[in-house]
N, C-alpha and C positions, 0 to 999 in steps of 0.2 A: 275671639271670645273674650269674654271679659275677664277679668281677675279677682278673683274670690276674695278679696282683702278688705274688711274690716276701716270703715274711714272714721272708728271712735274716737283711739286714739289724738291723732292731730285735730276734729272737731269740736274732741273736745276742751282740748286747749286753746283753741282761739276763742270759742263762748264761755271759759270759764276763768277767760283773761278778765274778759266785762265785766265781770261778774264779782271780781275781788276785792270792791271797795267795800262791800257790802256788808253790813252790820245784822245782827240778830241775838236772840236767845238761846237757853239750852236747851236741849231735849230733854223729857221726864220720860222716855221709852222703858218698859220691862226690858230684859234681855228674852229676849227668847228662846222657844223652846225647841230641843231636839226635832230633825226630822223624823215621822212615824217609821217610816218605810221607802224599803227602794224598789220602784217600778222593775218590771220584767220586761217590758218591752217598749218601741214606739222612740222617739226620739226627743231628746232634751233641747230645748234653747239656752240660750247664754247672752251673759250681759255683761262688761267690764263695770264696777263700781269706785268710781270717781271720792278723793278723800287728801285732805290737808289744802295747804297754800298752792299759789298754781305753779310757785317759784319750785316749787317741791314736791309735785303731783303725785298723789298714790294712787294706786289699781287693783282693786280685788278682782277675784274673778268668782263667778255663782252659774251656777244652771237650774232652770227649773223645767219640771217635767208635767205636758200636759193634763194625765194623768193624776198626781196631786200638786194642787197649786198652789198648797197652803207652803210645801217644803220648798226651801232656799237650800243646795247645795253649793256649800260653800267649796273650793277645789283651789284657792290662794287666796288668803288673808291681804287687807290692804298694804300698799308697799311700794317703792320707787322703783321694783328690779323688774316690773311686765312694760317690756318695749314694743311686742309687736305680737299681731295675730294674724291668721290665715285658716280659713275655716276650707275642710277637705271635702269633696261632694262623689257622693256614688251614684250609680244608678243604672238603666236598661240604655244600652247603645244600638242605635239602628242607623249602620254604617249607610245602609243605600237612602236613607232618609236626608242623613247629615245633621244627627238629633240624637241627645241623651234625654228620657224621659224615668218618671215616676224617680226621680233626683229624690236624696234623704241625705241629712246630715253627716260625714261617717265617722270625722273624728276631728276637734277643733286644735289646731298647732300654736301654742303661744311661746315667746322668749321670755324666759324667768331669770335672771343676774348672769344672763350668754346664755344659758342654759337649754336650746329647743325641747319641751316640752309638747305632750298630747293627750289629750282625755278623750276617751270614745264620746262620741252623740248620741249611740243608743245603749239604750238602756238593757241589763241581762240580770236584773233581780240582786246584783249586790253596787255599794256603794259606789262611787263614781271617783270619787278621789282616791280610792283604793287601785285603780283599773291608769292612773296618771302613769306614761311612757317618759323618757329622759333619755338627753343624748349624753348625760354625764361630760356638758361639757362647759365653761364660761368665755365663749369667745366671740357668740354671736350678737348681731347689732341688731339688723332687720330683716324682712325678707323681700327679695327682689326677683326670685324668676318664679312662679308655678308648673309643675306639669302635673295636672290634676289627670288620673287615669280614674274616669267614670267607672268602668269595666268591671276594674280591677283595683280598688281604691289602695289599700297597701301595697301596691306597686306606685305608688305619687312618690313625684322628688320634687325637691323645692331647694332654691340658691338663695343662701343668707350672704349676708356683709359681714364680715368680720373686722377684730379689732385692729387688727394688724399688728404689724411690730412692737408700735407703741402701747397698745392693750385699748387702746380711746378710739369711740364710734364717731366716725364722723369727719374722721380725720384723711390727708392724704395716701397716705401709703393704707388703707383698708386694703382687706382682702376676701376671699371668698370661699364659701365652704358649702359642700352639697347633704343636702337633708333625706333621707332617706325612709318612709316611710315602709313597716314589715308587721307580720304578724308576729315577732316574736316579743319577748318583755323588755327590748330599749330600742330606739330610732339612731340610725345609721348619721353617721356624722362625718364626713372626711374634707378637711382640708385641703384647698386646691393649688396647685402649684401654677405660673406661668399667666399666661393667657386668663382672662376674665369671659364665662358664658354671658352672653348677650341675647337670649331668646331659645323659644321650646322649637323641637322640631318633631313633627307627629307623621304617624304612618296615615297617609295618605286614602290606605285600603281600609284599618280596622279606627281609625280615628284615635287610639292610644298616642299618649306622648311615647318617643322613641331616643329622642336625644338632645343634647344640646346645639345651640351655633355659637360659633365665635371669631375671633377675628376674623383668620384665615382656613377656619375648615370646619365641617359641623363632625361631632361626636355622637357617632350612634353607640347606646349601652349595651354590653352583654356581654362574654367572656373568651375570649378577650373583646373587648372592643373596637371598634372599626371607623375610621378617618375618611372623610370625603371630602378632597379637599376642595376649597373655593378659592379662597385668593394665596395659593403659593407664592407667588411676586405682585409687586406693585403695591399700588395701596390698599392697608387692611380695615374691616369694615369698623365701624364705632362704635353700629346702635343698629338695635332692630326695632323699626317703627310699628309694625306689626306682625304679628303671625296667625294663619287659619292653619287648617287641615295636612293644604295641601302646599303651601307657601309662606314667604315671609318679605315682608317689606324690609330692605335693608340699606346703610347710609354710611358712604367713609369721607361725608367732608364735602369732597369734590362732585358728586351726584349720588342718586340714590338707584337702586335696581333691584329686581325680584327675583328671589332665588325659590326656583319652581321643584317640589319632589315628585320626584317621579314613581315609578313602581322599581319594588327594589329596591338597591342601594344606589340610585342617581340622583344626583342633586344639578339644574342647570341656573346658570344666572343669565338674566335677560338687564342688561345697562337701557337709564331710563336717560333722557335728555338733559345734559348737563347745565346749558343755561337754564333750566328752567328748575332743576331740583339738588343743585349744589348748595352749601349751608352745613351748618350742624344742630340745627333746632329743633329739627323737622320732629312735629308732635303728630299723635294720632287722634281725629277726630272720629271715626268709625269705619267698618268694613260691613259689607254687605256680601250679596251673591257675583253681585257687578266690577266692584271698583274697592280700590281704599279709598280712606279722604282726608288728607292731613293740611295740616295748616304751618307756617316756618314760626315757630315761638322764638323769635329775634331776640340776640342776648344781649342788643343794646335798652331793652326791657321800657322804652321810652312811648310816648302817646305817639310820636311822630315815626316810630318806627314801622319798616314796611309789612304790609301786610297782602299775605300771598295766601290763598290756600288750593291744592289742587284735587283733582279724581286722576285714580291709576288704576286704569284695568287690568282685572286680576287675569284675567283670559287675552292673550296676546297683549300684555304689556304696553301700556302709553301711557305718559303723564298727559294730562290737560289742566290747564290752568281755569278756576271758576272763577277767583275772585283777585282782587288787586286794589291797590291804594295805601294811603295808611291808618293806624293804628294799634295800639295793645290788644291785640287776641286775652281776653282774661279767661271767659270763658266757651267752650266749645261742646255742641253734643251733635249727634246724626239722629234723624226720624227716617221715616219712611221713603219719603218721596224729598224730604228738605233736610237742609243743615243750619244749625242756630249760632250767630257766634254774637256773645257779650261784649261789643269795642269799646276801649276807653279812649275819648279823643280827649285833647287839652280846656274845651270849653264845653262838654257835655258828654252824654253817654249813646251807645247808638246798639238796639236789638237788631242783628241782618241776618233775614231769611236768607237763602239761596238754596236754589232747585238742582239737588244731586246731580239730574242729565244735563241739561243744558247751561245751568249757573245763573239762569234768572234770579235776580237780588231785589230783594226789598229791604230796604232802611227804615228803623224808626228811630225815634232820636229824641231824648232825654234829658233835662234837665245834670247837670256834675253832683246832684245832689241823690239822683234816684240810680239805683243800679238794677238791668232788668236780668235774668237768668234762666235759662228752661234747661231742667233735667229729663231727657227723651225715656220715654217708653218703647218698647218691642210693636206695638199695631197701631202708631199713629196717634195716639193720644199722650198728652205731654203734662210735665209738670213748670209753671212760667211763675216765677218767685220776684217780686217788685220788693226794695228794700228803698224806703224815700227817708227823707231828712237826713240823709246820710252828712254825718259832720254836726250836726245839729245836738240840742237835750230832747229833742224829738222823734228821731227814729221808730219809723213805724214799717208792719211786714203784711205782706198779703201773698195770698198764694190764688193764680186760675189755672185751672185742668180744662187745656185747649186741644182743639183739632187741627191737621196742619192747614187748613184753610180758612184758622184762625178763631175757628166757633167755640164759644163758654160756653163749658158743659158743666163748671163746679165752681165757682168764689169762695174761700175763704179768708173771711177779715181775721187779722193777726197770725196768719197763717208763717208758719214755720219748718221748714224742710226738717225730717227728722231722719229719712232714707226712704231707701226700697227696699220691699221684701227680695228673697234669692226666688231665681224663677224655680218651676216645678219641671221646666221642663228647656232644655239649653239647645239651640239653633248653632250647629258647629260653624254655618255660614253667614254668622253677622253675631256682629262684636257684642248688642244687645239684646239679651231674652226676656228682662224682667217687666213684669206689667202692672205691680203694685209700688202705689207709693205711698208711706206714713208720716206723717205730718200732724203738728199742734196749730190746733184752732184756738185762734182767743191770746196769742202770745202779747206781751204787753208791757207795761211798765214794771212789772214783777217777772219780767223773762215768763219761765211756764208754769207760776202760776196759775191753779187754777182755770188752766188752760184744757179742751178738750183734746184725747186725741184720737186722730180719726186715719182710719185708711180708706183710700181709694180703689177700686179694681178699674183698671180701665178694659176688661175683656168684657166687663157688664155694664161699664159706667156709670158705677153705682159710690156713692160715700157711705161709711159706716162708723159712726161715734162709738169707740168702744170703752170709753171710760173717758173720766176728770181726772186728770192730773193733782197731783199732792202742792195744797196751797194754804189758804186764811186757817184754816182747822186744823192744820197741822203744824205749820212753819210761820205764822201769824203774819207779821209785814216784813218778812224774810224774803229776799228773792230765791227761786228757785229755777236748777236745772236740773232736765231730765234727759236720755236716749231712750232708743228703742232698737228693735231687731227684730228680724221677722224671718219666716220662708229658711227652706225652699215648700214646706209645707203651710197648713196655716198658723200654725204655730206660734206665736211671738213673745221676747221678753224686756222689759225694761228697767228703768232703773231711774230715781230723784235723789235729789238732795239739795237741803237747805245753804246760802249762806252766810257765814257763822262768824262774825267779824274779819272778813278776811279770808276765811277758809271754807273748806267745803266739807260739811259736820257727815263723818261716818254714824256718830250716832242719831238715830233718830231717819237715817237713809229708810227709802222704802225700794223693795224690788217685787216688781209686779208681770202677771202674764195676760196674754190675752188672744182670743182665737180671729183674725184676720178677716173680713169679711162679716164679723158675729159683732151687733149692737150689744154694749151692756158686758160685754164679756170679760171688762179689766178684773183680777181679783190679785191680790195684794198678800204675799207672804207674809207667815207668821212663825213659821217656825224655821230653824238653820243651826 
């Protein structure tokens, strides 16, 4: 399954790196006016709002609620101290299905100066920043595990990075602290000693997360807690490539193997073929009902480096090899029946289909200057992102929404990925469930500018312009950036801003909502 995490952040820093030669004017914005009122019910969206130089990036954070669209709830002020986000998801579990459905927001987790932090997503008739959780603590960096419990949403734990000995993120000695999500008025925060968790481990019968894995044994939670062990001797694991329901792909170097749960407290490991899946790289390109599908992200990081990717069945265990040669793996996604991978060679770029069962490949091959990319859909229909002049004063972007046997069903000129909505409804047997994607139509010399933005459904395969982007009438010959955010309902929120010699002007920002699927729907806060 996928990971509930928020790709604003870092997005937004590599497009608001471009973006900071850029000169403008000042805002003559009123301040505006208080919110009226606080919804009783139904679910809020959220947007991170981007502010200062990029050397020095601040981060607001706001929600607005379907219901009134005119209120901005402001819930942190802009600032340097919001490092990471993890949106929490509830819903109906239907364990013999293998499916969580009618999925709603429950409560979004952000790190405020270490500090884990959570604001509910729905709404109960009083203010929303009043309702903000704290783990009363300054140590954490990011976050790196989920165990999101649909069921039972305050039962979710989540494993952050910590600062370590020296207080500084990012550094060698980090450490690790588990997040505890409760019903009561602060979130559970404990520092980990020893060993580093490496991946969730879920009960197999109710689809709940259940515990963690780690090196040498997975920890199932409860009181006391209980040890199964895996690798008591020998070598211990490093990474877990993936994990479903009922398993986890996992890698110490020397090969990779599946550690299979059983009913109960059994854990079994199945060792996969050492020539063929020894490394330390090994990245996940998707899982399915059938197989994983990973590819070796080679840490010589080089165009000439080899390129491997294989399928490992999830049901009696075998690695098979699909693909071989070389290249940089840049980018990778799974569909239905194919796997996409982005290769950067030394004199050009190359799109390779390959067919999940058998590894039939096809090549296409591209100019050093054009970079191709598809971000996969849950039913076969795809998002395929052309980025040409690259290196160039020319850079230009187009987006088509393809079938996997290649057929345009949507072109957009200037088109720009902006994400996917969260699905409505989560497939616990394959890594992808979402089937919207939101993008800016019209991206251009002024970034999004006056840019449309539009969502796709691909369950209708339908496009839907749901408003104009904030451009000439607002920010004049200012370039502008914006996000967006959407789902798991139709929900959605965003957020622009001009910029402003250099920097990216809080005043004069707009934050806007908009109903998924609904032409015309953008409407633009005014009060906060």
């Amino acid at each position: 399954m996928k990971s509930h995490h928020t790709p604003a952040l870092p997005a937004l820093l590599v497009l608001l790196a471009t973006l900071s030669a850029c000169g403008g004017g000042d805002s003559t914005d009123a301040p505006p006016s208080a919110p009226l009122a606080n919804p009783s019910s139904g679910a809020y969206g959220w947007t991170l709002k981007a502010s200062g130089p990029t050397s020095a990036l601040k981060h607001g954070l706001s929600l607005v609620h379907p219901s009134l669209p005119d209120n901005e709830y402001v819930i942190e002020v802009a600032s340097e101290a919001i490092t990471d986000t993890r949106l929490v998801l509830s819903g109906t579990v239907n364990a013999g299905q293998r499916s969580a459905g009618a999925i709603q927001p429950h409560a979004l987790l952000y790190i405020f100066g270490g500090d884990v932090r959570s604001v509910p997503m729905q709404a109960n008739g009083t203010a929303p920043l009043s309702r903000v959780k704290r783990s009363n603590t300054n140590s954490a960096c990011r976050f790196l595990l989920a165990a999101n419990d649909h069921a039972t949403a305050d039962n979710s734990r989540f494993i952050v990075s910590t600062g370590g000995a020296d207080g500084v993120c990012g550094t060698a000695d980090d450490g690790r602290a588990e997040v505890r999500l409760s019903s009561s008025a602060t979130l559970g925060y404990t520092v980990l000693a020893g060993d580093k968790p490496l991946g969730v481990a879920r009960d197999p019968a109710t689809l709940a997360p259940r515990g963690w894995i780690y090196p040498r044994h997975v920890e199932l939670w409860g009181t006391p807690a209980t040890s199964l062990p895996t690798r008591a001797t020998g070598t211990a694991l490093t990474s877990v490539v993936a994990s479903t329901f009922e398993s986890a792909l996992v890698a110490d170097g020397t090969q990779m193997s599946v550690l299979n749960f059983g009913s109960g407290n059994t854990v079994t490991e199945v060792p996969l073929n050492g020539a063929l899946t020894a490394g330390t790289g090994w990245q996940l390109i998707g899982f399915d009902a059938n197989a994983f599908y990973v590819y070796d992200g080679n840490s010589a990081n080089t165009f000439n480096s080899p390129l491997r990717v294989l399928r490992i069945t999830r049901v009696n265990p075998v690695a098979t090899q699909l693909a071989a040669g070389t290249g940089l793996i840049g980018v990778a996604s799974m569909g239905t029946d194919v796997l996409y991978l982005t290769v950067f060679l030394p004199a050009g770029n190359q799109l390779v289909t390959l067919n999940k069962a058998g590894g039939v490949r096809s090549d296409t091959t591209y100019p050093i200057t054009t970079k191709p990319t598809v971000q996969t859909g849950a039913n076969g229909r795809h998002q395929l992102w052309f980025v040409t002049g690259v290196g160039s004063a020319n850079v230009s972007h187009s987006i088509d929404i393809i079938d996997e046997s290649g057929v345009l069903l949507h072109s957009a000129a200037g088109g720009f990925p902006m994400g996917m909505a969260e699905a409505g409804t989560e497939n616990f047997n394959n890594s992808e469930s979402r089937t919207r994607f939101i993008f800016a139509q019209g991206f251009g010399a002024r970034a999004f500018a006056d840019a449309s933005l539009v969502s796709y459904d691909t369950l209708t395969n339908s496009p839907s312009v749901l408003g104009v982007l904030p451009g000439a009438a607002d920010y004049g010959a200012d370039y502008v950036f914006a996000s967006a955010t959407g789902g798991p309902g139709s929900f959605g929120v965003g957020f622009a801003t001009r910029s402003n010699g250099g920097n990216y002007a809080e005043p004069g920002s707009r934050v806007f909502s908009y109903e998924l699927g609904s032409a015309a729907s953008m409407k633009t806060t005014t009060r906060r």
